[in-house]
Each structure stands twice: as C-alpha cells, then as structure tokens.
C-alpha positions as CSV (number, residue, x, y, z in Angstrom):
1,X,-5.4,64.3,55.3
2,X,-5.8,64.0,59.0
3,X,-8.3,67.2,58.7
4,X,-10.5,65.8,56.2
5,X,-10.5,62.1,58.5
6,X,-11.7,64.1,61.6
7,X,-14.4,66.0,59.9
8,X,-16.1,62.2,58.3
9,X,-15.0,61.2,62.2
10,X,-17.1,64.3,63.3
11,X,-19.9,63.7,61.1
12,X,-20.5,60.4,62.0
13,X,-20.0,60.8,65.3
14,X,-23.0,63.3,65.6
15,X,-25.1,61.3,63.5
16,X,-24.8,58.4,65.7
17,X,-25.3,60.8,69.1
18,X,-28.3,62.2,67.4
19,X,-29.6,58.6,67.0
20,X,-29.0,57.4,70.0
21,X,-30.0,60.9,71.9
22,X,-34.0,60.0,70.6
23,X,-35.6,57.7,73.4
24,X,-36.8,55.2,70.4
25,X,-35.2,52.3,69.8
26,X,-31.9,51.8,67.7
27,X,-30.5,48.8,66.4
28,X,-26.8,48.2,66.5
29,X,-24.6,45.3,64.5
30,X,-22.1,43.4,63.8
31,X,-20.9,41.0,61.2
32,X,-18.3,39.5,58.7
33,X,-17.6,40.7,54.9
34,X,-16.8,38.5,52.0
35,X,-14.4,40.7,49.9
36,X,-13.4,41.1,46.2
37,X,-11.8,43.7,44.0
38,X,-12.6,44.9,40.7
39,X,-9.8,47.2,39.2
40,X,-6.9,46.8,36.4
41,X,-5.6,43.6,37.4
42,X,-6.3,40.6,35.7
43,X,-9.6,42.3,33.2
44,X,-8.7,39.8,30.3
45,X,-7.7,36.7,31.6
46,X,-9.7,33.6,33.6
47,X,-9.0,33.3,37.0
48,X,-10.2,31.4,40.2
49,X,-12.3,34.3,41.8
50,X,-11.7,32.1,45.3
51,X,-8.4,32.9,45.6
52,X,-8.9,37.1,45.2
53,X,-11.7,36.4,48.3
54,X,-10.3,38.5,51.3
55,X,-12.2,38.6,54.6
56,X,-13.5,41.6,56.7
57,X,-15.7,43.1,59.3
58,X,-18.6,45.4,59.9
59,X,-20.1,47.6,62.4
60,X,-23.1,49.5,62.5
61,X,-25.5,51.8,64.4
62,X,-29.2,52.6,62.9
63,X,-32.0,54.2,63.6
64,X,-35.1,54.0,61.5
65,X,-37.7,56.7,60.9
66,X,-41.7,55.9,60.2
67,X,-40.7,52.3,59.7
68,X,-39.5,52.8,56.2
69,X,-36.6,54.7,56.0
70,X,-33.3,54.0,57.9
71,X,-30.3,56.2,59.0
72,X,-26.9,54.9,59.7
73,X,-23.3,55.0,60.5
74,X,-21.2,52.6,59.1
75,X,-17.7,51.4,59.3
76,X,-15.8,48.5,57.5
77,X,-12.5,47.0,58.3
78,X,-11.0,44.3,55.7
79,X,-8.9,43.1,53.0
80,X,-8.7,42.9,49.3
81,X,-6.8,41.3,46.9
82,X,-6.3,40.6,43.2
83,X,-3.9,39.4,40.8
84,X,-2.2,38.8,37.4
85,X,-0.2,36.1,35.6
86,X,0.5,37.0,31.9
87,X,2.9,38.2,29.2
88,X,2.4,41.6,30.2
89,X,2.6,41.7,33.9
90,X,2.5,39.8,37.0
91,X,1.5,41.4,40.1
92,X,0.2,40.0,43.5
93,X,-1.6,42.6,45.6
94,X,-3.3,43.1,48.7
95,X,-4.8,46.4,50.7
96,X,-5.8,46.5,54.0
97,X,-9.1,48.9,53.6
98,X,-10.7,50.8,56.2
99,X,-14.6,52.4,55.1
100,X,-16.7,54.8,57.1
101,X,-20.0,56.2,55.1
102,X,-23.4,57.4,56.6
103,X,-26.4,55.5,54.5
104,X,-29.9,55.6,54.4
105,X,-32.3,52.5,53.8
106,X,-35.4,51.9,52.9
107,X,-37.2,48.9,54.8
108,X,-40.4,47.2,53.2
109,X,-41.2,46.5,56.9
110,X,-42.9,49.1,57.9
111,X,-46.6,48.0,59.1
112,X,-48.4,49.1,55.3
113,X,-46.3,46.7,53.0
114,X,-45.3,43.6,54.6
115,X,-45.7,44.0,58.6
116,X,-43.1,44.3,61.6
117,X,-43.8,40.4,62.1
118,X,-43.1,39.6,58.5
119,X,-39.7,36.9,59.1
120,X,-37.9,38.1,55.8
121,X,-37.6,41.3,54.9
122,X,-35.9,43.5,51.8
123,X,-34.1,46.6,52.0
124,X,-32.6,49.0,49.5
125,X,-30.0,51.5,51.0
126,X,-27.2,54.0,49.1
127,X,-24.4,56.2,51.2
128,X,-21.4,57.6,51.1
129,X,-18.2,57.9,52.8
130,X,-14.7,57.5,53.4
131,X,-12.2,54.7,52.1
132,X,-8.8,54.3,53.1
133,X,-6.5,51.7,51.4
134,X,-2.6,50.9,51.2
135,X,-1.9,48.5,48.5
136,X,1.5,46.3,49.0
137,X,3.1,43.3,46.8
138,X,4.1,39.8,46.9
139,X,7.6,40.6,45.3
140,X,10.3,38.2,47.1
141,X,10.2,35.2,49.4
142,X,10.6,35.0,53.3
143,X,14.2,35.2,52.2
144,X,14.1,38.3,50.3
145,X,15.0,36.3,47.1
146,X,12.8,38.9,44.3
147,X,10.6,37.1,42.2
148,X,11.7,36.2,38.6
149,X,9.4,34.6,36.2
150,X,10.5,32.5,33.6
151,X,9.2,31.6,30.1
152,X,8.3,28.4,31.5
153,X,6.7,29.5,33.8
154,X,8.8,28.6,36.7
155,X,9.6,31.4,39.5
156,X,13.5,31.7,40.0
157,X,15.8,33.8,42.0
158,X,17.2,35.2,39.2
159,X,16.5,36.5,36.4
160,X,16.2,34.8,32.9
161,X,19.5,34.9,31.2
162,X,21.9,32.6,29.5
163,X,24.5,32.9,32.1
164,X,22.1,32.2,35.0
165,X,20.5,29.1,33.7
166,X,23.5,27.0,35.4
167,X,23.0,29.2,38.7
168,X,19.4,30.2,39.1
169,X,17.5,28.1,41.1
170,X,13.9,27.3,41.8
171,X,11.7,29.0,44.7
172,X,7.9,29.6,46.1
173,X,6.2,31.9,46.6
174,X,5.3,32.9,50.1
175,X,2.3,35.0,49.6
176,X,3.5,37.4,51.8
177,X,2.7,40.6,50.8
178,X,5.8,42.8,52.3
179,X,6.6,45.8,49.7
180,X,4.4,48.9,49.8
181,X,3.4,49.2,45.9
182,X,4.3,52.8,44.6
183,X,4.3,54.4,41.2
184,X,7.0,56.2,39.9
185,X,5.5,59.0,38.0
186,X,2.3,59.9,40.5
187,X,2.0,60.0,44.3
188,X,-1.6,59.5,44.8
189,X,-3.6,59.5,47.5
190,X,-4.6,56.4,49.2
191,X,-7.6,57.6,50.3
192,X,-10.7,58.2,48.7
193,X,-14.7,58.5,48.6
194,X,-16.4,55.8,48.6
195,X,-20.5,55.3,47.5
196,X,-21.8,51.8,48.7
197,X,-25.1,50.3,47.1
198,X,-26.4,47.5,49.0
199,X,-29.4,45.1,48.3
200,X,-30.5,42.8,51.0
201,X,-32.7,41.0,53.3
202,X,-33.1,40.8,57.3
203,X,-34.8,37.7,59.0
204,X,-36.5,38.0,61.7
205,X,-34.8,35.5,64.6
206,X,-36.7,37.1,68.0
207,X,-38.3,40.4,68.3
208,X,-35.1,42.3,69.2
209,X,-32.4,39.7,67.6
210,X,-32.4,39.7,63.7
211,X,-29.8,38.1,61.2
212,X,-28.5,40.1,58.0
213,X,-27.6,39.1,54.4
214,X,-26.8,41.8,51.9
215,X,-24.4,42.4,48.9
216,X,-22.5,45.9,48.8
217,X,-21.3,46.9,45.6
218,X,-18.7,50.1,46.4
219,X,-17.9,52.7,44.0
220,X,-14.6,54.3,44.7
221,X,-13.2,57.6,43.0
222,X,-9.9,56.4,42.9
223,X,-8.3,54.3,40.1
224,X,-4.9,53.6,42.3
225,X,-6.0,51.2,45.1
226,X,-4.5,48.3,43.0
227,X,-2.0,50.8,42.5
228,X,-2.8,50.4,38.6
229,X,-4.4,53.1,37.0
230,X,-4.9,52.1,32.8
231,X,-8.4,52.3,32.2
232,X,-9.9,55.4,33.1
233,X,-12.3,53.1,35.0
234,X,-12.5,53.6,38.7
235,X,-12.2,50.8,41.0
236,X,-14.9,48.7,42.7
237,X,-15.1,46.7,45.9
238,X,-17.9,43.9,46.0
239,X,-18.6,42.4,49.0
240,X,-21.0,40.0,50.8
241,X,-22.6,40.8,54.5
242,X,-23.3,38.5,57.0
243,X,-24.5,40.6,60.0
244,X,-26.5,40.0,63.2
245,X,-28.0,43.2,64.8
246,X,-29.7,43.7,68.0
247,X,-32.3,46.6,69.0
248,X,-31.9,48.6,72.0
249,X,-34.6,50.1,73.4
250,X,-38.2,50.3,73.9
251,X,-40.1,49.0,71.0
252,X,-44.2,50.1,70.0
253,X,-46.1,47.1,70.8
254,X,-47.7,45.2,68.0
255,X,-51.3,44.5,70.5
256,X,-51.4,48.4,71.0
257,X,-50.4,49.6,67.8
258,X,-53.8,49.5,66.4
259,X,-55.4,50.5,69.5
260,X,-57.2,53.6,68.6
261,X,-58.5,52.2,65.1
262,X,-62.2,51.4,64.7
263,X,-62.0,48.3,62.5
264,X,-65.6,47.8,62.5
265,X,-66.0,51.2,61.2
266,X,-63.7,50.7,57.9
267,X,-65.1,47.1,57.8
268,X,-68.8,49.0,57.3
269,X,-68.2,52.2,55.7
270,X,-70.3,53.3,52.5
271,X,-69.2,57.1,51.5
272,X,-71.4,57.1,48.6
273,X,-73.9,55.4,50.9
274,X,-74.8,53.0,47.2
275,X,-75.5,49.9,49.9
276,X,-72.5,48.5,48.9
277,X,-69.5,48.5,51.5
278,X,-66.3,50.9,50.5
279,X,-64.1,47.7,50.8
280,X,-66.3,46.0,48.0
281,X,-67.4,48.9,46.2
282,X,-65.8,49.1,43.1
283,X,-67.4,52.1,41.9
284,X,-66.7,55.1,44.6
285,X,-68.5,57.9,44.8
286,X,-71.6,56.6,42.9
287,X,-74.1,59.4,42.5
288,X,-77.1,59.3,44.8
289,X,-80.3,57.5,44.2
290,X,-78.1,55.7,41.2
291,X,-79.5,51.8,41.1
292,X,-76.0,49.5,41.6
293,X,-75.3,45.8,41.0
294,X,-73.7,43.9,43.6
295,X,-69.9,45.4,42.7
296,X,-71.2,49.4,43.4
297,X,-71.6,50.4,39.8
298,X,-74.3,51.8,38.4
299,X,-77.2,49.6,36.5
300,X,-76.8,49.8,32.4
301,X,-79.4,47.3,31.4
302,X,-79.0,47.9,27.5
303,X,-75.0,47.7,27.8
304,X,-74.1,50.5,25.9
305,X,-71.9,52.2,28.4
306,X,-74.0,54.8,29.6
307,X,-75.6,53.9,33.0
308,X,-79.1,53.9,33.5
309,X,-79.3,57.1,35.4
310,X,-77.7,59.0,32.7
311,X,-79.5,57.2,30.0
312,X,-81.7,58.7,27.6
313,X,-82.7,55.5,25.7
314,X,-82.7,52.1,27.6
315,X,-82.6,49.8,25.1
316,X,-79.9,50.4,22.5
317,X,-79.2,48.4,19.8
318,X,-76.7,45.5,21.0
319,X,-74.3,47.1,17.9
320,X,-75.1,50.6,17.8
321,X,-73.1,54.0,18.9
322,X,-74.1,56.2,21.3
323,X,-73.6,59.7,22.3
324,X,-73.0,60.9,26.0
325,X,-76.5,60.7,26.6
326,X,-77.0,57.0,25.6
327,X,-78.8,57.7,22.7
328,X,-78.1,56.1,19.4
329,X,-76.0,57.5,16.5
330,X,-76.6,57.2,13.2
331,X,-74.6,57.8,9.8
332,X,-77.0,60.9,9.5
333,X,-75.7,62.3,12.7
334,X,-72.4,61.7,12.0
335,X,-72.1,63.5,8.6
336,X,-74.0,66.4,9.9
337,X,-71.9,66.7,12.5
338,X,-68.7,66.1,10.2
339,X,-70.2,69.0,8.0
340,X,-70.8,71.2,11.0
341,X,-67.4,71.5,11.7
342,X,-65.9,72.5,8.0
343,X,-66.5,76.1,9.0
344,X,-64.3,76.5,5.5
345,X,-66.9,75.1,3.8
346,X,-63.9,73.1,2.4
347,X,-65.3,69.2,3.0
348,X,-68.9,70.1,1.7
349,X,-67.7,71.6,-1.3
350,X,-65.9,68.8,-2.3
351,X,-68.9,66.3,-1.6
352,X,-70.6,68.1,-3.8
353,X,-68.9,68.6,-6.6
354,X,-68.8,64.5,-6.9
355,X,-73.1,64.7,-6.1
356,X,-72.7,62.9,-2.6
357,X,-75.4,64.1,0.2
358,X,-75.3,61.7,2.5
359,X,-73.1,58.5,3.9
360,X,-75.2,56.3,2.2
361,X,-74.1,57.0,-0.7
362,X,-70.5,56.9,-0.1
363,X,-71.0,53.4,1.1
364,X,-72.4,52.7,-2.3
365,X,-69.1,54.1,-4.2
366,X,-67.1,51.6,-1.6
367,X,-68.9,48.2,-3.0
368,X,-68.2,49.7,-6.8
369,X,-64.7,49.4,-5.7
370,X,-64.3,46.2,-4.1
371,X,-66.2,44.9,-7.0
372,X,-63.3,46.3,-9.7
373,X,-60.8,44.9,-7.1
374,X,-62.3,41.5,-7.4
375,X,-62.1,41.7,-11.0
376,X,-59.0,43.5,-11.5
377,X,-60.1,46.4,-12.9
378,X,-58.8,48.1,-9.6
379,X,-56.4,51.5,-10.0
380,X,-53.2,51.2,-7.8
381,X,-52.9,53.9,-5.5
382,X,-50.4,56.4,-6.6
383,X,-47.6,57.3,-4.6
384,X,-48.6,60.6,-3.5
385,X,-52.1,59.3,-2.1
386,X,-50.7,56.5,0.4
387,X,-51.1,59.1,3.4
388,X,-55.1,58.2,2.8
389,X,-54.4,54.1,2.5
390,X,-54.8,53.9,6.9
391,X,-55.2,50.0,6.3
392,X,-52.3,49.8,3.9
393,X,-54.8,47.5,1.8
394,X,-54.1,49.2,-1.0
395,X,-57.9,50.8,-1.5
396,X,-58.4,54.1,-0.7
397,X,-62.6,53.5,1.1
398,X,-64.9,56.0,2.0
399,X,-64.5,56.1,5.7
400,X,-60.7,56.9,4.7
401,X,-61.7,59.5,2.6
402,X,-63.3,60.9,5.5
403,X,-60.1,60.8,8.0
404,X,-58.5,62.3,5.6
405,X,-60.7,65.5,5.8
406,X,-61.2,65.1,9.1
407,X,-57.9,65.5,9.8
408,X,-57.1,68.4,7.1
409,X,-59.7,70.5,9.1
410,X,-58.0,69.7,12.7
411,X,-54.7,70.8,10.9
412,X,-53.2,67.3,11.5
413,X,-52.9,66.1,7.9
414,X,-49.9,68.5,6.3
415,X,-51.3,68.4,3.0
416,X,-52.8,71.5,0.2
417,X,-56.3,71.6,-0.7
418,X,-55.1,70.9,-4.0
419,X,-53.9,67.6,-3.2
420,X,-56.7,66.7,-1.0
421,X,-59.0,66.9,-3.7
422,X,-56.9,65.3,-5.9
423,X,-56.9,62.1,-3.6
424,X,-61.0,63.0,-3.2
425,X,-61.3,62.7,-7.4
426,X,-59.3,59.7,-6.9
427,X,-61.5,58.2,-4.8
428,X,-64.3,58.1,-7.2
429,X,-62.4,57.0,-10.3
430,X,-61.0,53.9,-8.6
C-alpha cells in the first residue's frame, strides 16, 4: 500500500515540476466540494439528498498547451455520507476520502473558438487517479449506549424484547460516527482507482484571477467504500466545484498576439482570382476566365445545372434533363443507352418479343392500364411480382418495368430470367 501511494505521489509530483519547470504561465487553485455518494445504501427508498451532502476541498496546479488542452494535478480532501432506514437494514455511514488523479482538459478558449477575453468559458476534462476512503458508523450514543430500533420506530438502548419493554428506554442519536465499519467475511482494501469526469465553466473575473464551477462525477473500482458490496455495481462519488484559480506567470499579450498577421491581406484575397473576395466567395477555386455572379459561382443562365462555361446548349428546356455537358436528354437517348448496356442481349430480347422499339410506346401500354384501373378491369399484382410495385400502388408501370431490368443487369435485383419475364408478360396483360 504505502509503495503503490508513493509511486501516484511520484507521478504527480513530476508532472507538476515539469509544469512548473516551462517559463509559461501556470494556473494554480483552490476551492470547496459539495459531496454525495452513490453506492448500496438506501437504492430503493426516498430520502432527503440534503442530509447525505458532505463538504470538501480542492487543490490544483495546471498548465495548458496551445490554448485548448489542459494538464493537471489534482488532489481532493472531503467527506461522504449516506444512509438507510428500512426493514432490511439501518446503517449510518461516513468516510473521510482523500483523491489524487492527473487530468487533462479541453478549453473552448483558445483564441479560434470563443477568444482568451470571452467571460464564460466551458471545459470538458477526464483523469485518473488515486482514492482513499475509511468508512465508520453511527452505532451508539456519546454514551456508548448501541443503537436498537424498534418496530415503532423509536431508537432504544435495548433491544426489542418482551422483558425489556419495562426497562428499555428512549435515546438520540448523536450522529457521531465512532466505529470503523468492517465486514466479516472480506478484508478489502480501502483504497482504490478513481476516474473523475468533470463538465464545467470558468468566468473570467480579471486577466489573471478567474472563478470555477464544475460538476465531477467519480467512478471508483471499489464496491466497499460504504462498506456494502450487493450489487455488483461500483460506487460513485458526485460532487460540485466551486474553485477560484489564479495564473502565475507571464501571459502572451492579446495587442501582440496578432502582430505578425496581414489582415488586409485575408480581408482582400481572391485565389481563384473570379473578382470575388475568398471571404465572400462561395464558390473556391472557380476555373479561370469562368463568368461569376456576385456569390463566386459560375453563370448558368438556362438553370439546368451545368454552368455556362461547361455548357453545350444555353438554353435548356425549364423541365428537361441534361447530360454532363448540358445538353438535353431525351427518351430516345435514354433507351439507347439502357439497351447499350444489356451486353446479354437479355432486355432487348424481351422488348421484342412484346413488339416495343421505343419509350413511346411503353408509355402508350401505361395509359391502357390506368384506363382498366379506372374501370376495374385492373389485374392485382401477384405475390411473386411485388419486387417490381416501387410505388406500392399496386400497378406494375413502364418506367418500373424498366428498374427492374435495370437492376437485373447491375446484379442488384436477385431474381431468374425466368421470373423476370414472367413479371415483363405481366406487364402487358394487366
């Protein structure tokens, strides 16, 4: 034991010379802890969480790094308490605890997110360290009188018997916690590892003075510091920081930190030299001799998402589709390009055999079949054609059709030729 508390002694000990050996500033605090315990005690029943409050205080030494991140030593001196009142036990306890851990911290801070002269600040930080504890009892009165709870309710001296109802007598408790709490059938250590989590804000009182708020919550790898261990669940310590901390040293200037930066340089500068300033240009890297609107992007006059300098034909259609180069495609295009890829010879086939050369004419096929919807002459889809129904309107149309064989020749459709005609001849008779 007193090895492994000299080597966290050691390694916090060097971390804090190495801070303070660099000629930057540090920051050192101070401040009070708001403690509470989460363990075994009291899990099902409602209790005022005012009186388990214990008090504490905390001492620190930090150096941070770039302004964002922050390395520190850490040490904790306190109380906790908790307790139970109920049929199954009653159990007053306190431990004095003791907690040393090295953390790091990230600071939003830090001159790109919110500025050093921002007055309230967040930080995020995680550790881990060293927790000692030593839980004791409140188990008799100033007067060494043991405890004894009746069925009423009432604490006597004695315990609850027939023969010592005449004899017993009332007494309060003291709340002095004098017995050293032990368990009979394992002698654990009271010492553990400890991995604080801690979410909280500074603000900014005076360039070297700032004030603290944070809330710790410390996960322990010990299930005995209430010296309760039922749960498998290890115990917790929450706390609440009030700190003041104070920097040492000599801090960068805020009027020189900026002193070698050419503003007026950023202000003005165009890379892709459009006309239109990189800090407005929303469009970077515009190719040369492009025409731009005010924004940096390049000119499409006909809308069709091809810019100008890239378009083949300026004035598309408001509702027609266009290739890469701007140009308009039509259902022509898009069938011969359909067909260019069944290098099976599978799709074209099939189009055939039902006398169907062009898109045209599988449109003309669709408005047969929304006309036998309309009069209910419609075929219901059978079960094993559903993968074509995309819309799930309960028409298989042309442009479905399509998918399907679209798909079948990119291997994404797990269906046989067989059934894809199938569905194709289905197509047609509905």
């Amino acid at each position: 034991m007193l090895r492994r508390l000299f080597t966290i002694a050691l390694i916090i000990t060097a971390s804090i010379t190495s801070i303070a050996q660099n000629k930057d500033y540090i920051t050192i605090g101070a401040g009070y802890d708001l403690l509470s315990f989460k363990g075994d005690l009291n899990q099902n029943q409602k209790y005022n969480a005012l009186n388990s409050f214990r008090g504490g205080y905390n001492f620190f030494i930090e150096k941070r790094f770039g302004g964002l991140i922050g390395l520190s030593g850490n040490a904790m001196f306190g109380k906790i308490s908790q307790y139970e009142n109920s049929s199954v036990r009653r159990l007053y306890f306190q431990s004095k605890v003791s907690q040393f851990d090295f953390r790091v911290s990230l600071y939003l801070d830090n001159k790109f997110l919110l500025g050093p002269k921002a007055l309230f600040t967040p930080f995020l930080s995680a550790g881990i360290g060293y927790l000692k504890f030593d839980p004791y009892g409140d188990l008799a009165d100033d007067n060494n009188n043991t405890y004894y709870y009746w069925a009423d309710g009432t604490l006597m001296n004695q315990a609850e018997t027939e023969e010592n109802k005449l004899t017993a007598t009332e007494i309060k408790r003291d709340y002095e916690y004098e017995t050293q709490l032990t368990d009979p059938t394992e002698d654990y250590l009271r010492s553990t590892i400890a991995i604080p989590l801690i979410l909280g804000i500074n603000c900014k009182l005076t360039d070297y003075l700032n004030m603290r708020v944070s809330g710790t919550y410390s996960y322990t790898n010990s299930d005995w510091i209430d010296n309760i261990s039922e749960d498998n669940k290890n115990d917790k310590i929450i706390s609440t920081n009030f700190s003041l901390t104070y920097t040492i040293g000599k801090k960068e200037s805020d009027s020189n930190y900026f002193e070698n930066t050419d503003f007026d340089e950023i202000i003005n500068e165009d890379n892709d030299e459009d006309g239109v300033k990189d800090a407005l240009d929303m469009c970077q890297q515009t190719p040369k001799g492009a025409v731009v609107d005010e924004l940096g992007c390049p000119v499409d006059t006909d809308q069709d998402g091809v810019p100008d300098f890239m378009d083949k034909e300026k004035n598309t259609a408001d509702t027609a589709h266009v290739n890469k180069d701007g140009v308009t495609i039509t259902d022509e295009d898009f069938l011969r390009k359909f067909m260019q890829r069944d290098s099976t010879g599978i799709a074209s086939t099939i189009l055939k055999v039902h006398h169907i050369n062009n898109l045209e004419e599988m449109k003309d096929i669709d408005k047969i079949i929304v006309k036998h919807n309309r009069i209910g002459k419609h075929i219901a889809i059978p079960e094993e054609f559903l993968f074509a129904d995309f819309d799930k309107d309960g028409i298989i149309h042309s442009n479905e059709a399509l998918i399907c064989l679209d798909k079948f020749l990119d291997g994404e459709l797990n269906i046989t030729i067989k059934q894809l005609c199938d569905m194709i001849d289905f197509f047609f008779e509905q």
